[in-house]
Structures are given as structure tokens and as C-alpha cells.
C-alpha positions in Angstrom: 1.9 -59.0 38.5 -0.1 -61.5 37.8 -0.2 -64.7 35.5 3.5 -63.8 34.1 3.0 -60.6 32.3 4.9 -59.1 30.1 5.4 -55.8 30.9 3.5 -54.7 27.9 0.6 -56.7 28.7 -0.1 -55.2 32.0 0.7 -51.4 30.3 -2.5 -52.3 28.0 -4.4 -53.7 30.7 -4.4 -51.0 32.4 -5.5 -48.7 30.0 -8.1 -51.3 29.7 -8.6 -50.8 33.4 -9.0 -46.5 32.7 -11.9 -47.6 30.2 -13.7 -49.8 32.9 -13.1 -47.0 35.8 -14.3 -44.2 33.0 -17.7 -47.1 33.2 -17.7 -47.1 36.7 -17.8 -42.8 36.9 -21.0 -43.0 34.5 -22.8 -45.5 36.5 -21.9 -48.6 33.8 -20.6 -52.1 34.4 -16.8 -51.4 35.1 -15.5 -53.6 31.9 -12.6 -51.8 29.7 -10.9 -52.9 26.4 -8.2 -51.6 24.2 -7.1 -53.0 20.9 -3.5 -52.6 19.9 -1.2 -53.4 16.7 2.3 -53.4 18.0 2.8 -50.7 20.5 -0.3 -48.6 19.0 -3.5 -48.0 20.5 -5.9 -48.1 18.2 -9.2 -48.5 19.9 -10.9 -47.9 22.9 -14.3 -48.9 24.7 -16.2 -49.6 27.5 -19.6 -50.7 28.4 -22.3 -48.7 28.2 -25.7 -48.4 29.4 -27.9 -47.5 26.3 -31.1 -49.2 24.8 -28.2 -50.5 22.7 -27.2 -54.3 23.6 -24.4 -54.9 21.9 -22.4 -51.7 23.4 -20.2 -53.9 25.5 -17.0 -52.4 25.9 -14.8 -55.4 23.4 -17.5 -54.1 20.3 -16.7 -50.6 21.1 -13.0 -51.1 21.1 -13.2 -53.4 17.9 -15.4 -50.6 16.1 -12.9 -48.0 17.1 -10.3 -49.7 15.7 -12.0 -50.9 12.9 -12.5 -47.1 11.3 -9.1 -45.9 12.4 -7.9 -48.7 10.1 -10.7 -48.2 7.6 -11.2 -51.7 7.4 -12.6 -54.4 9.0 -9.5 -57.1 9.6 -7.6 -56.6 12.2 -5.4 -59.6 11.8 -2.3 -57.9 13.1 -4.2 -56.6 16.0 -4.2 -57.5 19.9 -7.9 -56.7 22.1 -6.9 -56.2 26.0 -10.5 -56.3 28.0 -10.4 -56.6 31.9 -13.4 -59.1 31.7 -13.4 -62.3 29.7 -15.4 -61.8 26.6 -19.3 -62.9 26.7 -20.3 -65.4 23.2 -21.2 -62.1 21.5 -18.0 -60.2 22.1 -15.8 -63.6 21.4 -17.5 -64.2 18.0 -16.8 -60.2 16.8 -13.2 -61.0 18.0 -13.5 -64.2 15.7 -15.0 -62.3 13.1 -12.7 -59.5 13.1 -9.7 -61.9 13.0 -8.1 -60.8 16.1 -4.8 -62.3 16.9 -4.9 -62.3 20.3 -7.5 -61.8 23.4 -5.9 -61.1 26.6 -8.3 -60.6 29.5 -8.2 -60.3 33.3 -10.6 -61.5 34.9 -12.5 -65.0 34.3 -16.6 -64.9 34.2 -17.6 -68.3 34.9 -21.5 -67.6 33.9 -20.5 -65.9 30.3 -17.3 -66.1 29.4 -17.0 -67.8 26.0 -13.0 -67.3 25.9 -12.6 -70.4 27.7 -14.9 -70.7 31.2 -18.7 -71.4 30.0 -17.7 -71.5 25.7 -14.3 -71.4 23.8 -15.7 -69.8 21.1 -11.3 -68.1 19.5 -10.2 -71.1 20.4 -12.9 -73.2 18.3 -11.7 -75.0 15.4 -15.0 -75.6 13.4 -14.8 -71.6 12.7 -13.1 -69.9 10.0 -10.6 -68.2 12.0 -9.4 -68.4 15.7 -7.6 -66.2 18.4 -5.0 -67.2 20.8 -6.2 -66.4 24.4 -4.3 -65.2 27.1 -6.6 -64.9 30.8 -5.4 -63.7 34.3 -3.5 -60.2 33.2 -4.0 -58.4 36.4 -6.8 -60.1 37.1 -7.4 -59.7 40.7 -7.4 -55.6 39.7 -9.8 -56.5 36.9 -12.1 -58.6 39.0 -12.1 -56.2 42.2 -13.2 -53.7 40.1 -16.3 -55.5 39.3 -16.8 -57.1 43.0 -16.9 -53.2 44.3 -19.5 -52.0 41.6 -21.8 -55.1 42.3 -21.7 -55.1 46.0 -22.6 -51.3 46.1 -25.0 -51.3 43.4 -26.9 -54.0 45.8 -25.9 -51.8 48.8 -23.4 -53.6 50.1 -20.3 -52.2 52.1 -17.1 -52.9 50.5 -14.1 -53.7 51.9 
């Protein structure tokens, strides 16, 4: 179960998980993310290859989200992503007001929700997130251990 999930934590992160496997199935870094407001789905992304480098799968879930709503705040709103959130994904979290970021897995080279940076937790900004890590995170981080070890062609286990 993980860190002590509730049991709607681990129902979003595993639609979060869907997004990262639909990422896998394309050839794309396996990384999924959902944003919610209650018990609503409102938003849904994964990464994606494309000359595009902001299409990590947090942006496309925020964006998603953002025009279902029609507007930009999404105070009341929840993001779910199986990996923790690189500085460029944490500061559209901060900038869209999230409430909360739960992630799964930690990325101790890029995560700015608490391993490398703590950018929703950083008090000098103008708005910050509470952070929840370790949501199904062994799931979350086997998922990207498999993609990495084949893509160097590597035998998984």
C-alpha cells in the first residue's frame, strides 16, 4: 500500500500509473499525472516525446485541467504524478496554485518537490503546495527501472 494511503490516493495514482504505461506503449518516459478536485478527474497527461520540452506529463495534466475549468487557478485542485515533479513541473504546480502534489516515486537528480529543490514547499514564493511522496511508489519507480534498463538493453527482472 505504500506510505499510508488513503484509499483514494492510490485510486488516483493509479490512474496516474495508466497515463505513464499509455507513455511506456508510445515509446515515452513512463511518467503519468492526474489532477483532481474532490472525487473528479479533471486532467490527464503523460510525457511525451516531441520537439516540445515542456510536454512532461504534470504540464499536460495542469493544462488539461486548466481548460476544463476555463481558468487558470486550480486552488481547490489535487495533481497525482507517479514521478516527483522536476523544478519546471514544481513551479507550474506553484503557479497554478495547486493544493496538493502527491507523487510516487522520489528522483534524487531532479526532483524539486523535496529530494534535489523544494520548490511548493518554498516560503519566499507567493503561493505553496502541500506534498505528499511515496504513494505506490515502488509501482511508480519499477515502472521507470524497466523502461531504462531495456531502452539500454538490459534484461529485466
Amino acid at each position: 500500500m505504500g506510505v499510508n494511503a488513503r484509499p483514494d490516493e492510490e485510486a488516483f495514482m493509479r490512474l496516474a500509473l495508466e497515463e505513464a504505461r499509455e507513455a511506456r506503449l508510445r515509446g515515452d518516459v513512463p511518467v503519468g499525472a492526474v489532477v483532481v478536485r474532490g472525487d473528479v478527474v479533471l486532467g490527464r497527461g503523460s510525457n511525451r516525446k516531441t520537439c516540445d520540452p515542456t510536454a512532461h506529463a504534470e504540464l499536460q495534466a495542469i493544462r488539461s485541467a486548466a481548460e476544463r475549468l476555463g481558468h487558470w487557478n486550480l486552488g481547490d485542485c489535487d495533481l497525482y504524478v507517479t514521478l516527483e515533479p522536476c523544478p519546471m513541473c514544481a513551479g507550474a504546480c506553484v503557479n497554478a496554485r495547486l493544493r496538493r502534489i502527491v507523487f510516487g516515486a522520489r528522483d534524487p537528480r531532479a526532483g524539486a518537490a523535496g529530494s534535489l529543490f523544494d520548490i511548493p514547499r518554498d516560503s519566499r514564493l507567493n503561493h505553496r503546495c502541500r506534498v505528499r511522496h511515496g504513494v505506490l511508489a515502488e509501482e511508480c519507480a519499477a515502472l521507470l527501472r524497466d523502461y531504462f534498463l531495456r531502452r539500454r538493453g538490459r534484461q529485466v527482472s
